[in-house]
N, C-alpha and C positions, 0 to 999 in steps of 0.2 A: 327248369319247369317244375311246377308244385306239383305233388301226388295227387292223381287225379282224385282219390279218395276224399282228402282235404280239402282241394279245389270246388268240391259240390257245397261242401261248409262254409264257404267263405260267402262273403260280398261283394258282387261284382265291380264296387270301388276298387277293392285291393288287388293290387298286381302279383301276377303269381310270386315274380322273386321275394315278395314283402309275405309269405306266408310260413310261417315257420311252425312246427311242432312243439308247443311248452305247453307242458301240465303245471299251471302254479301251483297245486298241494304234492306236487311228487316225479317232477322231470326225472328224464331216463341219464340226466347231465349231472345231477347231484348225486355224490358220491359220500364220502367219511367226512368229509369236509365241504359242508355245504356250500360255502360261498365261494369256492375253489372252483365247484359245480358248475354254480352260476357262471363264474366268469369268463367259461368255456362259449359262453353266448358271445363275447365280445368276438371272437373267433370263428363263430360257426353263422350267423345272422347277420341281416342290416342293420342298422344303428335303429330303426325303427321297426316294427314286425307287427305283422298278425296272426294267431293260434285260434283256431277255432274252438277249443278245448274248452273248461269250464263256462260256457255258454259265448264265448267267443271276445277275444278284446286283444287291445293294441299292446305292444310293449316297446317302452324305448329303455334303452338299454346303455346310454352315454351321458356323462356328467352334464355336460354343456344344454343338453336338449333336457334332461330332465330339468335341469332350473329354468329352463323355459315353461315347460309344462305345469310346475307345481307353483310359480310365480301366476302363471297368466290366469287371473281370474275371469276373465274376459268370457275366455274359450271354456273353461274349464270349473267342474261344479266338484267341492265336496260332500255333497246331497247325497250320492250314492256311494258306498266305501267297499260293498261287500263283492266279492267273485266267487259262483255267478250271481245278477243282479240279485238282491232280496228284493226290493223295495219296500222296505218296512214302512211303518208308520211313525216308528220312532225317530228321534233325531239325539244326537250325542253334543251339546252346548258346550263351547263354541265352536269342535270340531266339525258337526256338518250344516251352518254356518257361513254363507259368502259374505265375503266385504257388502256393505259398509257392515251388514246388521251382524257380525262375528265381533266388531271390534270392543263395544261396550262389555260385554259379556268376556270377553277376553281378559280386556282390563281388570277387570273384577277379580278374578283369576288371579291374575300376575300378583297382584297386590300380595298373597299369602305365599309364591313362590317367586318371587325377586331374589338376587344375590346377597343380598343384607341377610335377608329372614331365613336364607340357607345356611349361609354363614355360620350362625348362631346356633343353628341344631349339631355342628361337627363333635362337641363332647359326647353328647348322646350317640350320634351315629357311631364313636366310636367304640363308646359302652355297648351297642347291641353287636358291634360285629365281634368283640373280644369274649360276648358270652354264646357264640355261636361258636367260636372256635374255642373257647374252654368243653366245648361239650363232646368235641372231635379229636383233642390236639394229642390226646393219650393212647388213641386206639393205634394211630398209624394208619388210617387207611378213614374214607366215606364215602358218600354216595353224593358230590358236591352239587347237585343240581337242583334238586329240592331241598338238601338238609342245611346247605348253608346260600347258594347262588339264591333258591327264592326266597328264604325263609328270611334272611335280611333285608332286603326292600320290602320286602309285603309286612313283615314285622313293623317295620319303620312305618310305613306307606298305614298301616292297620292303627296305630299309636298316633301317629298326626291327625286322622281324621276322627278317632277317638272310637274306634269299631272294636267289637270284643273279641282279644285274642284267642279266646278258646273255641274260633268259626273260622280260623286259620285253613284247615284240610277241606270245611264244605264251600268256602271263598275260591279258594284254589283248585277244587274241584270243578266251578261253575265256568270257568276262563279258562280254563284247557280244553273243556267241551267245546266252548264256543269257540277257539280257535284249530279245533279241529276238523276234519272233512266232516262236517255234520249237514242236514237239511236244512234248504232255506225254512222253512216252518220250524226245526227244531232251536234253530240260530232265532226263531225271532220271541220262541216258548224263552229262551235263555236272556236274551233283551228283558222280556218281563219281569222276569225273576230278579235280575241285579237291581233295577228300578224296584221293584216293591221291597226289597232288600237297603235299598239306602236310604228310602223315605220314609220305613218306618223306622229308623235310627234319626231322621233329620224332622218326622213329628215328634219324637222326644226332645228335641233338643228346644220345641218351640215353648216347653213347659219345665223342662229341665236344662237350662243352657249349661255346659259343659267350657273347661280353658281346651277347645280342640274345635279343629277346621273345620264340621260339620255346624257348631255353633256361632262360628261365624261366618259359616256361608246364609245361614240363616239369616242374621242379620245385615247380609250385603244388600246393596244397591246398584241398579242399572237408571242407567237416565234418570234418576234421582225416585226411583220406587223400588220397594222393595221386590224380590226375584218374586215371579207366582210360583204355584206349586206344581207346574208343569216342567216350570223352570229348571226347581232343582230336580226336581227328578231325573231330567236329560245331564244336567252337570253332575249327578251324582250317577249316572249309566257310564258316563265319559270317565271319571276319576275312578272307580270301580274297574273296567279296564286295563285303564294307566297304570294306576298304582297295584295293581298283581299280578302283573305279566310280566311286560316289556324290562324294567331292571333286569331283571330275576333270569330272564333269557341272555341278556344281552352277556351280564358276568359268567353264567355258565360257559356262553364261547369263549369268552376272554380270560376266562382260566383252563381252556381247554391248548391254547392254545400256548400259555406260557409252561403248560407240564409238559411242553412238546420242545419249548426251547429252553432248556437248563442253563443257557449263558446271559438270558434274558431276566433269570428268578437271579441270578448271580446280581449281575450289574444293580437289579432294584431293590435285594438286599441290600447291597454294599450303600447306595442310595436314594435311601425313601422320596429326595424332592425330586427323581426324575420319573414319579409314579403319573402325574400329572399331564407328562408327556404319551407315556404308554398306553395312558387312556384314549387321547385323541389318537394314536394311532390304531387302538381295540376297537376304537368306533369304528376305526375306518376300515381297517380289515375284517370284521365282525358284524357288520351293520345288517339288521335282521328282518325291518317291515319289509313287503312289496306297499310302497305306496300307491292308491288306488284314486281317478280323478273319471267323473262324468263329459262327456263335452256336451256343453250348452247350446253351440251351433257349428257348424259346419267350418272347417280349419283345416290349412296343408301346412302342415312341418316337415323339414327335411323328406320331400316325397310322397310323405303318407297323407293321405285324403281321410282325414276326420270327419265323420258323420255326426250331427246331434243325437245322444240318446246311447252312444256307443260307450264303452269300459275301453281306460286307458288307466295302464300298469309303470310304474316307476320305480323296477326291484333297486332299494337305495342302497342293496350292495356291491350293484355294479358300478357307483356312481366313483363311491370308493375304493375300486379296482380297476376304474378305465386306468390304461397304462396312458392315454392321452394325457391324464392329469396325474398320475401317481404310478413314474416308473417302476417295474418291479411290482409290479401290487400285488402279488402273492407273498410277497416278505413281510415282516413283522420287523420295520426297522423304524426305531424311538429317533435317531439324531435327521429323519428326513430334513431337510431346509427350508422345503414346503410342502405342503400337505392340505390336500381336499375331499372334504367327504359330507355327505349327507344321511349322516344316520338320524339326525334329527328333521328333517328335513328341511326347507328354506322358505321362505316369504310369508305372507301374514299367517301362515298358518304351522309355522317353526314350535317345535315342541313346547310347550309353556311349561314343563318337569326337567328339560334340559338342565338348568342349573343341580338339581338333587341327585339328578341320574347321575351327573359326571361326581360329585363329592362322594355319592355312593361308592361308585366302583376305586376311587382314589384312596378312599379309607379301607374298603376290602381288602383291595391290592395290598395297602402297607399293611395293615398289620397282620393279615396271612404272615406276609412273606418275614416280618418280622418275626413269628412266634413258628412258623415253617417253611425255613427260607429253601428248602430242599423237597420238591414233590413231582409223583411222574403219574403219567394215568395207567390206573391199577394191570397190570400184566392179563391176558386172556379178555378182559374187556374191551367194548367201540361202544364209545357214546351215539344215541341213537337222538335223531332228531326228527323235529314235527317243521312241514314247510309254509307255505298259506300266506297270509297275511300278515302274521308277526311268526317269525322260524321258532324254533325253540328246541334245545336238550332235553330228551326225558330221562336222562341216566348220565352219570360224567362220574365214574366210581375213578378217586387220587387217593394214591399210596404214598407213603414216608417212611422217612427211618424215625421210630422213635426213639427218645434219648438225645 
């Protein structure tokens, strides 16, 4: 029987058994290891639930349902993304977006991050990771979460769009606010700001075109017209986002967790092509959004009675820890047979940076572990982390020998 406390919160659809206690910025389950945290849900909950908590929403908490839920456009709107609701005014192009009218603007998109045109960046990506790790590799020890985990994708991420790297700290200053416990009003003051932020870089480019992604978002096309200037601003809110967060989080965990397994820096020292591997399983063990879906009308899955209008949560790193799908899911093991996970998430609305993300962290990985194939997280330190809508490390201090 639910806490009667709870039970007053709730909606008289939901059955008591289906009511559970989760704070998505800060459950009493997450511990040193956030998604370890999490997956004490798989154990403690029904496969679907309800919390009353940040203005109250659903969670489904298993592989199989979640790709149901973030597949089914039917039922399910990417219009509303934030917990609790904002409703802002803004829209994020072509993330909140439903079929059909996502897919044009999609396409558009893909065009500058396909696997060819990623392909083609890897010398560069390796030159930025190799001058990020000449700036650390002497001291023996840093603070890897901002000075090297963000500072290379947003670096990267800052250089493709053609944005000037000396706004580095007031950029990344802007997306940690927002992805932190802030007010719906001050999330939506921060919405403005990246918007008038990328569109006065993208009115330059209408008079100064630039060889970089903002100058040719300018010049794209949707159903054969040029984007308007509402347009880019919402794709340039979206990419703003993307490109200085989500990497930059995701490598923090995924080297938090190979300073923890020394036989794992071993092995991918000895060889760099099974970096590749490690990645998809970083994803999977590491995987960081709570993905977030509106219902558009009323829907039973497995039990739970969706209401129109209701928040429905899909934390993707349970998806990659159900042990239904991925025995063992608290191991960090590269030769699995098969392996499923959704950190990118699935269906039409499947990350469009996925290809960058994973050669990011592929090149990270190698050449760290090439130029410090030996590091442990620094002694009297715990990397502390941010939970919400994208997780993230505020601090991940590794130590080496140097020499």
């Amino acid at each position: 029987m639910a806490d009667q406390s709870l039970r007053e919160l709730v909606p008289d659809h939901v059955a008591d058994e289906q009511i559970v206690d989760y704070d998505y910025f800060n459950d009493h389950r997450f511990g040193v290891d956030l998604q370890a945290g999490q997956h004490r849900l798989h154990a403690e909950a029904p496969d679907i639930f309800y919390t009353p908590r940040n203005g109250g929403f659903w969670v489904v908490t298993r592989y199989e349902l979640m790709e149901k839920v973030l597949r089914d456009t039917e039922h399910f709107s990417n219009r509303e993304l934030d917990i609790p609701k904002s409703n802002s005014p803004y829209v994020m192009i072509p993330l909140n977006l439903d079929p059909p009218d996502h897919l044009p603007f999609r396409m558009a998109l893909m065009r500058h991050f396909d696997p060819k045109t990623i392909r083609a960046m890897e010398p560069k990506l390796r030159g930025w990771a190799n001058r990020l790790i000449d700036a650390v590799v002497d001291r023996g020890e840093c603070e890897f979460a901002e000075q090297v985990g963000a500072a290379f994708p947003v670096s990267v991420f800052m250089e493709l769009m053609g944005l000037p790297l000396d706004r580095f700290e007031e950029f990344r200053d802007i997306v940690l606010e927002y992805f932190g416990r802030t007010t719906v009003e001050r999330r939506i003051e921060l919405q403005e700001r990246m918007m008038a932020v990328m569109w006065a870089e993208f009115e330059k480019r209408r008079t100064e075109p630039r060889d970089d992604l903002m100058s040719k978002l300018v010049a794209e096309q949707v159903r054969g017209r040029p984007l308007t200037d509402d347009e880019l601003r919402s794709i340039g809110f979206l990419l703003f986002i993307a490109g200085l967060d989500t990497v930059a989080n995701t490598l923090s965990f995924t080297f938090r967790q190979l300073a923890i397994h020394p036989e794992l820096q071993e092995r991918l020292a000895a060889d760099p092509e099974l970096a590749p591997e490690f990645v998809e399983e970083a994803l999977r063990r590491c995987s960081i959004v709570q993905q977030t879906r509106l219902v558009k009308k009323d829907f039973e899955l497995a039990g739970a009675q969706f209401r129109a209008g209701e928040m429905v949560v899909c934390p993707l790193a349970l998806g990659g820890m159900d042990e239904r799908r991925n025995p063992d899911p608290e191991a960090i093991d590269i030769d699995r047979k098969e392996r499923s996970h959704l950190a990118f998430s699935t269906g039409p609305h499947i990350c469009i940076g996925n290809f960058l993300a994973r050669m990011e962290m592929k090149i990270m990985v190698q050449e760290w572990l090439r130029r410090i194939p030996r590091f442990r997280i620094k002694p009297g330190t715990e990397p502390q982390w941010r939970a919400g809508g994208v997780a993230a490390l505020s601090d991940l201090y590794l130590q080496w020998d140097r020499g």
